[in-house]
C-alpha positions in Angstrom: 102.4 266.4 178.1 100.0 264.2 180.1 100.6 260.2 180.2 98.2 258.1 178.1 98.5 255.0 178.6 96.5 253.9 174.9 99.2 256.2 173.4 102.1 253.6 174.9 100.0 250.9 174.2 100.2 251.5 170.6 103.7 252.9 170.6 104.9 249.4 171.9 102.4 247.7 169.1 103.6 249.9 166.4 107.5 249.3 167.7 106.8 245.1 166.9 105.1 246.0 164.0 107.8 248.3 162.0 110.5 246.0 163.0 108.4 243.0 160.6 107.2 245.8 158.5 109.2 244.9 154.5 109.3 247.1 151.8 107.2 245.7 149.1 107.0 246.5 145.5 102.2 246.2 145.7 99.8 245.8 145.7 99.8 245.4 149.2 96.5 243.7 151.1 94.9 244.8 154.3 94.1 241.3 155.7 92.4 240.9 158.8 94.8 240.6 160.9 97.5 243.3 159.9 94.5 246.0 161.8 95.1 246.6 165.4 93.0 248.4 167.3 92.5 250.3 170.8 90.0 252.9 172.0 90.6 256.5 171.4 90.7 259.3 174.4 86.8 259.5 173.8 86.5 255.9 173.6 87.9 255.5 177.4 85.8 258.1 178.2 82.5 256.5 176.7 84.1 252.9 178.6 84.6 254.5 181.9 81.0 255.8 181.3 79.7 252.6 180.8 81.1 251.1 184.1 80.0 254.3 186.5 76.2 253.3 184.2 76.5 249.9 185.4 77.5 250.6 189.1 75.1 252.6 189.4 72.3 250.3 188.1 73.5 247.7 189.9 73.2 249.8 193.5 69.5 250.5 192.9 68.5 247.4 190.9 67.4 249.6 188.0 65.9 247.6 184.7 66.0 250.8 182.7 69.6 251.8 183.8 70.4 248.5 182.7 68.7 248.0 179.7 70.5 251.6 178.7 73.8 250.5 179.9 74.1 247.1 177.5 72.4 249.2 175.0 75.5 251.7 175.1 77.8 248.7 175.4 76.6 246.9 172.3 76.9 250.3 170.7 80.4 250.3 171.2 81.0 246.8 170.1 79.0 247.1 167.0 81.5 250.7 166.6 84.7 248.7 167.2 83.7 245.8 164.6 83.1 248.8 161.6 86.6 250.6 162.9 88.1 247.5 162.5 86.7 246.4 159.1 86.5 250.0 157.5 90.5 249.0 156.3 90.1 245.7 156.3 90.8 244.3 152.5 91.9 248.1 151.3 94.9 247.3 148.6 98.0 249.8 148.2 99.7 250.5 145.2 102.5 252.5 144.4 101.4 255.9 142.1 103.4 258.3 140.0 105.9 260.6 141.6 107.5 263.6 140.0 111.1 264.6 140.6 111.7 267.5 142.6 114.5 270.0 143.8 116.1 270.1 147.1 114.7 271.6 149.7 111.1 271.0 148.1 108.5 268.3 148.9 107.6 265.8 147.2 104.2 264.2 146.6 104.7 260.2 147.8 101.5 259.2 145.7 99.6 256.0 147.5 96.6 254.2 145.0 94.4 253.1 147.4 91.4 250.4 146.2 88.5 249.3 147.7 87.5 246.2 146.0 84.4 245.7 148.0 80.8 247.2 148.0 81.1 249.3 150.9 82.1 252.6 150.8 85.6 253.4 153.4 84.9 256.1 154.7 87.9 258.8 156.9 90.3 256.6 155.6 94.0 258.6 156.6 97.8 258.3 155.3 100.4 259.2 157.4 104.2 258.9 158.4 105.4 257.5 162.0 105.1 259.6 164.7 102.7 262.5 163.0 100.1 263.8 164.6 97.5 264.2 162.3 96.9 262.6 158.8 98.8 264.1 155.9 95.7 263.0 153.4 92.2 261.9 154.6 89.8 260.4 151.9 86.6 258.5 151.6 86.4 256.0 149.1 83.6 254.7 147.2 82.3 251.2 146.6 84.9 249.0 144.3 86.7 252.6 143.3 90.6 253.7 143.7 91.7 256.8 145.7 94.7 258.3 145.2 96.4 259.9 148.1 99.4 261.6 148.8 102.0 261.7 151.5 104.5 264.9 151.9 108.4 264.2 151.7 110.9 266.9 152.3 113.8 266.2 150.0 116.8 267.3 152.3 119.3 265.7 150.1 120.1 265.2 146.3 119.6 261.6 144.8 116.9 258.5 145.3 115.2 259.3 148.7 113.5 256.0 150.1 110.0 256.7 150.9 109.9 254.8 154.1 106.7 253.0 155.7 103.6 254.8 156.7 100.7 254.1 158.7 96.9 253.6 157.4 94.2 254.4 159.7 90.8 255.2 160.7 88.5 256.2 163.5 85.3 255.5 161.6 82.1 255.9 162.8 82.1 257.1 166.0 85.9 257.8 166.5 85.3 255.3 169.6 88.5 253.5 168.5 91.4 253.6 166.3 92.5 251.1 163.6 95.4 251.3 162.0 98.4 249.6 160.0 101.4 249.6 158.5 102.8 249.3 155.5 106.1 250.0 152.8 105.4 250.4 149.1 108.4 249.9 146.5 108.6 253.9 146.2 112.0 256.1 145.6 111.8 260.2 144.5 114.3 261.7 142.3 115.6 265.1 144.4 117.7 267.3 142.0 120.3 269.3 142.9 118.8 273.3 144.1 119.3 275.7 141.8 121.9 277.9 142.2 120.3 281.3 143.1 123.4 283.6 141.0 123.1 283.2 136.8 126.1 283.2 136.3 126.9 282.8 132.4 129.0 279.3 131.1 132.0 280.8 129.2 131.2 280.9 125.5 134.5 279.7 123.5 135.2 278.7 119.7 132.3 276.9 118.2 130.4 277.1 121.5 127.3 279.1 122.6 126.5 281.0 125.7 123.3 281.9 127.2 124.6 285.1 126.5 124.1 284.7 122.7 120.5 284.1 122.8 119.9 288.0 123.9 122.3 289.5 121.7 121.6 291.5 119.1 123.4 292.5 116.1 123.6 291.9 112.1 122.5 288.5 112.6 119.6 286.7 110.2 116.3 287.1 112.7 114.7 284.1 113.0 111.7 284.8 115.1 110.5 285.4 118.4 110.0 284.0 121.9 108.8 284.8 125.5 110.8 287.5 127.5 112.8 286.0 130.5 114.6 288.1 133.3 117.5 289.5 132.4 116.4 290.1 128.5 117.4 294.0 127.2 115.4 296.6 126.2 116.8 296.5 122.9 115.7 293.0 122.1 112.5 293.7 122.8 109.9 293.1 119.3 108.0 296.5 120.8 105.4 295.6 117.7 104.0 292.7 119.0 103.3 294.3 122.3 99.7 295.3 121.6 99.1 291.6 120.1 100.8 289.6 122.8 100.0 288.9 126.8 103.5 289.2 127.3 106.6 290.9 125.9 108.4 288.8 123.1 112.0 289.2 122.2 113.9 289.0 118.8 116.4 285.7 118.0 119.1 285.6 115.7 120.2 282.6 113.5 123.9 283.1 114.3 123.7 282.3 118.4 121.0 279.5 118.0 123.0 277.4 115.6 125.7 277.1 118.4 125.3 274.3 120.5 125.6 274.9 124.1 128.4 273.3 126.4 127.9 273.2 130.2 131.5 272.3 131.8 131.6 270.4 135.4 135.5 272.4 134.7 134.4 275.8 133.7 133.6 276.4 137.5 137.0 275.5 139.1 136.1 278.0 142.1 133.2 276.1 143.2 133.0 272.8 145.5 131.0 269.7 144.4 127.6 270.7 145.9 128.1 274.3 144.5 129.1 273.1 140.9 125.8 271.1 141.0 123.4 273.8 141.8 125.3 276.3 139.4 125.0 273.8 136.1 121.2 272.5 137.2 120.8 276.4 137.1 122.9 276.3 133.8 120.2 273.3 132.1 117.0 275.3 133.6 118.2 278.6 131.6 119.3 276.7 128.8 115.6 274.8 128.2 113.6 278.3 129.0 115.5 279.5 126.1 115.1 276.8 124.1 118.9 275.9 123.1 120.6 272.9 122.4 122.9 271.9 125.1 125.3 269.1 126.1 126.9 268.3 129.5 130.1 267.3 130.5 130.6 266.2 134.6 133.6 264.0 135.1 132.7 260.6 133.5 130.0 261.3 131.6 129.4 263.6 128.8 125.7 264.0 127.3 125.9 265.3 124.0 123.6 268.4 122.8 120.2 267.7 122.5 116.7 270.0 123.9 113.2 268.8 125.1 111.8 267.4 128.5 113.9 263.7 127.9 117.2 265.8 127.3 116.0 267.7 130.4 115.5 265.0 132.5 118.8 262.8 131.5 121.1 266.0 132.0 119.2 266.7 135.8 119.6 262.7 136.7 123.2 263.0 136.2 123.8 265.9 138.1 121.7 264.7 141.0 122.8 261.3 141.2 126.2 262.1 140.7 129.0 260.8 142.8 126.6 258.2 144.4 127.6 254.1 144.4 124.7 253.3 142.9 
């Protein structure tokens, strides 16, 4: 890799900068003077091109070469003034961001408003040391942009979205503004799913996901999508003709039963693998649509069903063990 001097330039700008950089719950402003600037690779180029212009006039006393030359020149300054004010004033606000399992990404969503009457035009998102902008966006006069910012959830639990960089190269790409900035934002990474369905033991009183496929002299009580695993037998082959998909027979007897998902019914597991096996436990439960409770050590959720009940049960299970 070559040396660029602009590049350490802006590494040692950006070093000063993330050290006062604080994490703020927004809207953040833009001022002024939170934009540094330097010339891109092409901008050196088109400055280096400027002084061999000028030499040059200046050796054979040319009017034209120097009337061109300041004429380039003020181009460029006129460039570096819109660079530098295309983020100038931009607010940042925090957006909504959706849970998501480990070892997927997550969408860091960035509200970005332009409260002026000119339209921002290139304007990019990014984390430290990326090479190109994860979302690029124009914005229109006094509008919002939303924008997102990619975060690989490597561990269960609140991951802290960290600062990111705002930046632009508009209109000519002759230089580069940018700044930084750290928005109030945390994502929820669940546990993974454990990959084996393994079934929770059923007991007296208690369901399994077992039940909802069986059948036998139960009372039928209607039908519901097929899901993997589901037997031939269970199968309504009458509806077939009627349906976009398969639908399968349930019985009174095993819905009634509440389901129990035990931190103790998987004794062979460690901590991580317990985790992934009963967030694999809730998923099945909820595309079945039975009532389920959850008992980890120190809390117990009783049996409920729904997107809330959902959520609660996964928010235990990923934030478990943590201090806080």
């Amino acid at each position: 890799m070559s040396f660029n001097p602009l590049h350490l330039i802006q590494a040692r700008i950006d070093a000063w900068v993330m050290a006062r950089v604080k994490r703020q719950p927004g809207p953040i402003a833009i001022s002024r003077g939170r934009v540094y600037i330097v010339p891109t690779r092409f901008g050196s180029g088109y400055a280096l091109m400027l002084l061999v212009m000028l030499l040059g006039a200046m050796n054979y006393s040319n009017s034209m070469a120097f009337l061109l030359t300041f004429l380039l020149a003020g181009l460029g300054l006129l460039c570096m003034y819109h660079t530098h004010a295309n983020l100038a004033n931009l607010r940042l606000r925090a957006g909504v961001t959706h849970p998501v399992f480990v070892d997927e990404i997550a969408h860091i969503e960035v509200r970005v408003d332009n409260p002026s009457r000119q339209a921002r035009l290139s304007i990019g998102l990014s984390w430290p040391r990326a090479a190109q902008p994860a979302d690029t966006q124009d914005i229109a006069p006094l509008q919002t942009a939303t924008m997102r910012l990619p975060l690989a959830a490597a561990r269960r639990g609140w991951l802290r979205a960290g600062a990111f960089s705002v930046a632009t190269e508009y209109p000519l790409g002759l230089f580069h503004a940018w700044t930084w900035a750290e928005l109030d934002i945390s994502v929820l990474a669940y546990p993974r799913p454990a990959a084996a369905r393994l079934v929770p033991p059923g007991s007296a009183g208690h369901g399994s996901l077992e039940a909802s496929n069986r059948i036998g002299q139960d009372e039928f009580s209607g039908l519901r999508g097929y899901q993997r695993g589901d037997t031939a037998r269970a199968i309504h082959w009458k509806s077939l003709p009627k349906s976009p998909q398969p639908m399968v027979k349930q019985f009174q007897e095993a819905l009634d039963q509440d389901l129990w998902l035990e931190w103790h019914a998987l004794p062979q597991l460690d901590v991580e693998a317990r985790l992934s096996q009963l967030t694999r436990w809730v998923l099945d439960a909820e595309a079945l649509q039975r009532r389920y409770g959850l008992r980890v050590p120190g809390t117990t959720i009783a049996p409920g069903q729904g997107d809330a009940h959902r959520f609660r049960c996964l928010k235990t299970l990923a934030l478990y063990g943590a201090d806080a």
